[in-house]
N, C-alpha and C positions, 0 to 999 in steps of 0.2 A: 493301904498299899500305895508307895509311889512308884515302883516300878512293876513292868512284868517283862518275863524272858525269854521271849519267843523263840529261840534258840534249839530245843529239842524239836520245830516243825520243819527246820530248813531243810531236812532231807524228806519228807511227806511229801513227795513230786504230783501225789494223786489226790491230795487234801483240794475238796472242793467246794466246800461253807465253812468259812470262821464268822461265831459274830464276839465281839467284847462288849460285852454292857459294864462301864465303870467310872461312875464320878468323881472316884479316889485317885485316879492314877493323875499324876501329874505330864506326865508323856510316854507315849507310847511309840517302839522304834518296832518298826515293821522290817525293817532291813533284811530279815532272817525268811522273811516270806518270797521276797522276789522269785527265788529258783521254784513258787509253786504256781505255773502258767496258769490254770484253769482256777484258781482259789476265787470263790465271791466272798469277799471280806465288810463284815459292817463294824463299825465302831462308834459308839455314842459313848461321850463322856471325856473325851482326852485329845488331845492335838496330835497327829500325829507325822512322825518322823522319817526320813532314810538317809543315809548316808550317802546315796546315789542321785544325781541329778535327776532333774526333772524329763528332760530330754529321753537320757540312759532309761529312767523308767517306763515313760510310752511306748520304748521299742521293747524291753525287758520283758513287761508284766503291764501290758495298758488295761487290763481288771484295775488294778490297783492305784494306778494313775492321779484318777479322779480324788480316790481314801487321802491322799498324802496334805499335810499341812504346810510341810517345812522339809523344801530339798535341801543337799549338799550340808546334812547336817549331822555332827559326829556324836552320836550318843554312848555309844559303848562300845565296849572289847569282844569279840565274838569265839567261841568254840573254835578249835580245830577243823569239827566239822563242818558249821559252817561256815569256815572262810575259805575250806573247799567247793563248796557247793555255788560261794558268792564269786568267786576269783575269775572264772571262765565269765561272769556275765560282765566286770569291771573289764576286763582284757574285750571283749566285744562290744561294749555300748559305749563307757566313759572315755572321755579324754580327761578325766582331770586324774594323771597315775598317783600323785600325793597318797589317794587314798588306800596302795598299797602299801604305802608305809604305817600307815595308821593300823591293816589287818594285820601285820609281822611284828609291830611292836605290842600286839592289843593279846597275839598268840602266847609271846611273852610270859606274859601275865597270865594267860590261861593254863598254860602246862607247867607254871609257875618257878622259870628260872629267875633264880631271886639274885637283884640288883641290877640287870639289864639295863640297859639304856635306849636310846633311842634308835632302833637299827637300821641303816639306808641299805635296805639289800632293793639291789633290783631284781626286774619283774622274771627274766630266766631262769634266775636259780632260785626265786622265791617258790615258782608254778613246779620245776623238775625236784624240789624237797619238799613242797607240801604233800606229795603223795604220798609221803611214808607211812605205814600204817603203825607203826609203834611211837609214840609220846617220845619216849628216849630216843629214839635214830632221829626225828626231829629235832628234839631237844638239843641233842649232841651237833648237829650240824648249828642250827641256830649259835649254840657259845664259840662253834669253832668260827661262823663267821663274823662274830662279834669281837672275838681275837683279831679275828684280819683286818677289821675295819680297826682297831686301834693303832696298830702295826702302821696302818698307812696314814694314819695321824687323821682320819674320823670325825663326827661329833662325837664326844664323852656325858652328852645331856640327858639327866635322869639316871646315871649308873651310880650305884651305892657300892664305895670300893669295899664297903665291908662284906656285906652280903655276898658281890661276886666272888671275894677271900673264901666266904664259906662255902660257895658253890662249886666251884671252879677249880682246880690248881694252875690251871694256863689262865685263869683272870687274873687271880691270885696275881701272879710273877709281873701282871702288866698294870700295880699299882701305882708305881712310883709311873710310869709312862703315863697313864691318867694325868696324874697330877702336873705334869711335865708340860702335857696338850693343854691342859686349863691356863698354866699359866701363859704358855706363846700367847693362845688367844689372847689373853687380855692385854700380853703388850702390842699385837697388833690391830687390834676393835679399834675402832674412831665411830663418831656418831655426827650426823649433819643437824643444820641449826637451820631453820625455816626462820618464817616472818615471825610466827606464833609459839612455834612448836617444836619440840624433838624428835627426831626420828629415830624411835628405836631400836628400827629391826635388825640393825646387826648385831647388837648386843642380845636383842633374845637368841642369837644364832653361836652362842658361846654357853658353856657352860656355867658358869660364874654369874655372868649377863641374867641365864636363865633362873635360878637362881634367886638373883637380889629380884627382878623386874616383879618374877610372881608373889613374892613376901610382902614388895609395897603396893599390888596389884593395878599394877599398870599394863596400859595394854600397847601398842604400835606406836605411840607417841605421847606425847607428854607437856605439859607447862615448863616455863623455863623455872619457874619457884620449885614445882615437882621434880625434876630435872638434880634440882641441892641435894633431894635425899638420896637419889642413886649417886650421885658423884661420893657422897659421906660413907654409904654403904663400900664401893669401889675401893676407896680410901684406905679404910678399914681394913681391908684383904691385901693391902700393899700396895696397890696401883694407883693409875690415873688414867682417866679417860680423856683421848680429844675430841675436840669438840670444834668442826669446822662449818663456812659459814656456806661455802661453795663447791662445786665438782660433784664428781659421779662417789655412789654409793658405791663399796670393794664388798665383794663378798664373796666369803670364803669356797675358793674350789674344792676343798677336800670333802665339801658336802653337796649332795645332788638340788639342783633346785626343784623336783619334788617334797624334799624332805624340807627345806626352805618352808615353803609353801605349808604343811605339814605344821611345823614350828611357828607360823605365824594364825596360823589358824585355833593352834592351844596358847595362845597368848593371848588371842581376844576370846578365850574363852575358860576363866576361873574355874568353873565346875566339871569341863572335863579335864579340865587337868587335875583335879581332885578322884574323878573315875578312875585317868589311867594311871595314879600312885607317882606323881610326878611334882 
């Protein structure tokens, strides 16, 4: 076993002993536990994880506190359920909101609207639709405002225009716009040139970008030799990247710098972006 999914306890408010005995699991995300105040939790055998700072934890569930290996650390996509149950303690403990982007895009995937992309919905209309109690009335709200985020020219990262064709009839109609957003990006990305190193991070904030960066597995920066293969990759797709030596980093307003934040986060990290199908 490398994983387990604690996911059917986050509503157990009254759960008051977990233990895990397991030298098989390679890590273990507790995340799903926080909303259980009184829980005494033991674990031997596995490292374990949350998505929620260290901080957010001591005030959340200080039981648990102590258990944690590795804060501020994204492991998986969560149920409906419990990213209802987790939502109210991220909106009360954390400052870092990125990580509501992570539960709305992670929901996704759970209720499994297929070809989604990355969705920057804020945290108002994330908390007044996650109440719905039907999959569909979620569902349907989720594609309608992943319509409107294209509409207002959005990120486009991680949507499969096929999929949403199959899903969707109002995705469907905003394929060619997809395609439309990728390309602007690419004619206006530039990337800054250090002493040493590339800096990638605007280009993982493009679709295209995101993309080529995770196929040659590169992560916020890069060699100037490493550097040849994404310019040959770019190339290839029709473009050309600049590549300046000075000035401020431009980064795109049509995406929130939580989601920013979000996107550099699955950049340095391969394997969950393998999780959330990206």
């Amino acid at each position: 076993m490398q994983e387990l999914d604690l996911s059917p306890l986050a509503c157990c408010s009254s759960l008051q002993t977990l233990s895990i005995l397991c030298s098989h699991l390679q890590e273990l995300d507790i995340t799903p536990l926080l909303a259980t105040r009184e829980l005494g939790l033991n674990v031997i055998g596995s490292p374990v994880h949350t998505v929620f700072s260290k901080a957010a934890v001591e005030q959340a569930n200080p039981h648990l506190a102590t258990k944690v290996n590795h804060f501020d650390s994204i492991r998986n996509r969560y149920t409906v359920a419990t990213v209802r149950s987790l939502l109210p303690l991220i909106v009360k403990y954390e400052d870092s909101k990125w990580k509501i982007r992570h539960l709305a895009f992670g929901l996704t995937k759970d209720i499994d609207i297929q070809g989604m992309g990355l969705i920057d919905i804020p945290l108002d209309k994330f908390q007044s639709h996650l109440q719905e109690t039907a999959s569909s009335d979620l569902s349907e709200f989720l594609v309608s405002f992943y319509c409107d985020q294209i509409d207002r020219g959005g990120t486009t990262i991680g949507a499969d225009i096929q999929g949403l064709s199959e899903h969707d009839g109002e995705c469907a109609i905003r394929a060619k716009a997809i395609i439309n957003l990728r390309n602007e990006e690419m004619k206006q990305v530039y990337v800054l040139k250090n002493s040493h190193t590339i800096d990638l991070r605007p280009l993982w904030l493009t679709a295209y970008g995101f993309q080529i960066l995770s196929g040659l597995k590169l992560g916020l920066e890069c060699s100037k030799e490493e550097f040849e293969q994404v310019q040959e990759a770019i190339e290839k797709l029709g473009f050309e990247i600049e590549v300046r030596e000075d000035g401020l980093t431009d980064y795109p307003d049509t995406i929130s710098p939580e989601l920013w934040e979000y996107i550099w986060r699955l950049a340095e990290d391969p394997e969950l972006r393998e999780k959330m199908k990206l």
